[in-house]
C-alpha positions as CSV (number, residue, x, y, z in Angstrom):
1,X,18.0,13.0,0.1
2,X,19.3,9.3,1.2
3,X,18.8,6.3,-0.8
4,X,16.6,5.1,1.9
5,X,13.8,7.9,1.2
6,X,14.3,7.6,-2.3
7,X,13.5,3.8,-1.5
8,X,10.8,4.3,1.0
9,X,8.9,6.6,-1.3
10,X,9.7,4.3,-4.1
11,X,7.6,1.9,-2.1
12,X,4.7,4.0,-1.2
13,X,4.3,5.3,-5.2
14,X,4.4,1.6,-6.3
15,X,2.3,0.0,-3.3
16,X,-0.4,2.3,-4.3
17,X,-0.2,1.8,-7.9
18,X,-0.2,-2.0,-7.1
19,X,-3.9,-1.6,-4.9
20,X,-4.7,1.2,-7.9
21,X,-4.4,-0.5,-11.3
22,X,-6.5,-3.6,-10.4
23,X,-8.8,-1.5,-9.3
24,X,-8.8,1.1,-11.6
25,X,-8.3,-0.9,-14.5
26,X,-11.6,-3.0,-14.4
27,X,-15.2,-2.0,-14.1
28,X,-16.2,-0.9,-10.5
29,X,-18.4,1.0,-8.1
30,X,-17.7,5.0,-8.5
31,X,-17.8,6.0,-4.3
32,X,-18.2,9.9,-3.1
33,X,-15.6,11.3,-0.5
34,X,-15.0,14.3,0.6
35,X,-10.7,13.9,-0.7
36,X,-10.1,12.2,-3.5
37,X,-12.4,9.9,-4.6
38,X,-10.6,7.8,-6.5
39,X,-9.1,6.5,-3.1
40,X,-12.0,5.7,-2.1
41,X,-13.0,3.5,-5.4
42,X,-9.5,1.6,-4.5
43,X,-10.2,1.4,-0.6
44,X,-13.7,-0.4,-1.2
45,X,-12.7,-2.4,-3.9
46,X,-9.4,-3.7,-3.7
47,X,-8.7,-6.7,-5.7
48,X,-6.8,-10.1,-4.5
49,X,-4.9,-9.3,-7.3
50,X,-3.7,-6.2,-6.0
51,X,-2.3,-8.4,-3.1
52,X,-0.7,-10.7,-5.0
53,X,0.9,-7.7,-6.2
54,X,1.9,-6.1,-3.5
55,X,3.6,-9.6,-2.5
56,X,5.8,-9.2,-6.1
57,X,6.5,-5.8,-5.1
58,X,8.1,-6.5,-1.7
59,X,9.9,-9.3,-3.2
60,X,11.5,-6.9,-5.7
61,X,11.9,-4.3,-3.0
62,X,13.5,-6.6,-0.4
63,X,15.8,-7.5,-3.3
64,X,17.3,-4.8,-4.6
65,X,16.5,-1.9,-2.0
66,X,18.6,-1.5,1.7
67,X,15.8,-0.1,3.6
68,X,14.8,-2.2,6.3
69,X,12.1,-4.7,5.5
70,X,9.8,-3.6,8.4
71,X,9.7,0.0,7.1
72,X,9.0,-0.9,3.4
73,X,6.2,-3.1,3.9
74,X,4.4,-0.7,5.5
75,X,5.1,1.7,3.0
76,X,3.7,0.3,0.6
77,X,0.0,0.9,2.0
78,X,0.7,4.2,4.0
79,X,-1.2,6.2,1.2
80,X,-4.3,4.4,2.5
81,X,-4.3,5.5,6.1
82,X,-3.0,9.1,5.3
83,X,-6.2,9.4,3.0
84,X,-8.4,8.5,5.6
85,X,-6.9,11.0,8.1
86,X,-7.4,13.9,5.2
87,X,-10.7,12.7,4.6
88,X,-11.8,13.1,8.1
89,X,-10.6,16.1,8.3
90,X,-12.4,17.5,5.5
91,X,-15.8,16.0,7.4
92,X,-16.2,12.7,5.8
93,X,-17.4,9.9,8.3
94,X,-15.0,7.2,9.1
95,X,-16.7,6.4,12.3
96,X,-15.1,2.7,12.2
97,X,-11.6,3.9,11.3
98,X,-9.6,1.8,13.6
99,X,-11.2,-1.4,12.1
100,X,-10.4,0.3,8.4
101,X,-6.5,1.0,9.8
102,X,-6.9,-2.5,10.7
103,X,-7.5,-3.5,7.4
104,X,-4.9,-1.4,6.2
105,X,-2.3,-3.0,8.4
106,X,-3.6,-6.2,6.7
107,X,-2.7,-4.8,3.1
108,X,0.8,-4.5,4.3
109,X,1.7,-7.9,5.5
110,X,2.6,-9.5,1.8
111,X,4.7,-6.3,0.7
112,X,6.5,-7.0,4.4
113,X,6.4,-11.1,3.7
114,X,7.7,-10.4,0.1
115,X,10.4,-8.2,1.1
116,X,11.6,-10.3,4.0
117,X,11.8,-13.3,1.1
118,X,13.3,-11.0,-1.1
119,X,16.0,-10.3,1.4
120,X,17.0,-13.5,2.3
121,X,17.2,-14.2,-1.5
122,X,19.6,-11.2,-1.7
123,X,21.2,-13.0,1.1
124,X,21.5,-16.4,-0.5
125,X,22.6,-15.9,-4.1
């Protein structure tokens, strides 16, 4: 496997702990789905924290991985979108899923942002 996958999927394990552990780790609203329904706790109730996070992460990412920026940042969220394709599948009703990929695309702009800074500090020191 090439150090880029190794990095890429470093990204998407870490994004989605950094949208998880906010979430997980505080009180908050149990939500059915038809696949995993844990996703669906962190979808609904994602934290500002957990964006703040994500920023962190792409900082560190940006830093220290040679991926390309653009295809990190989005890593870092692509275990949202893929859950909402299984999801469907399985029969649950996303009926406004291009607004929630929306959203998603959203989640990654500071894991993108923080990894482009990160670069350029790579770049500087």
């Amino acid at each position: 496997m090439r150090k880029s996958h190794i990095e890429v999927l470093l990204a998407l394990v870490t994004g989605w702990c950094a949208l998880a552990l906010p979430v997980l780790a505080t009180d908050h609203t149990h939500y059915d789905a038809a696949f995993l329904p844990i996703m669906r706790d962190v979808v609904e109730g994602v934290r500002p924290l957990s964006l703040g996070l994500l920023l962190v992460l792409g900082v560190c990412l940006g830093a220290f991985a040679e991926a390309p920026t653009w295809l990190l940042g989005p890593a870092s969220v692509v275990s949202l979108p893929a859950w909402s394709v299984i999801d469907m599948l399985m029969g649950a009703d996303h009926n406004l899923f291009p607004i929630e990929w929306a959203i998603y695309a959203f989640y990654a702009l500071p894991s993108t942002v923080g990894s482009i800074l990160g670069r350029a500090i790579r770049k500087r020191i």
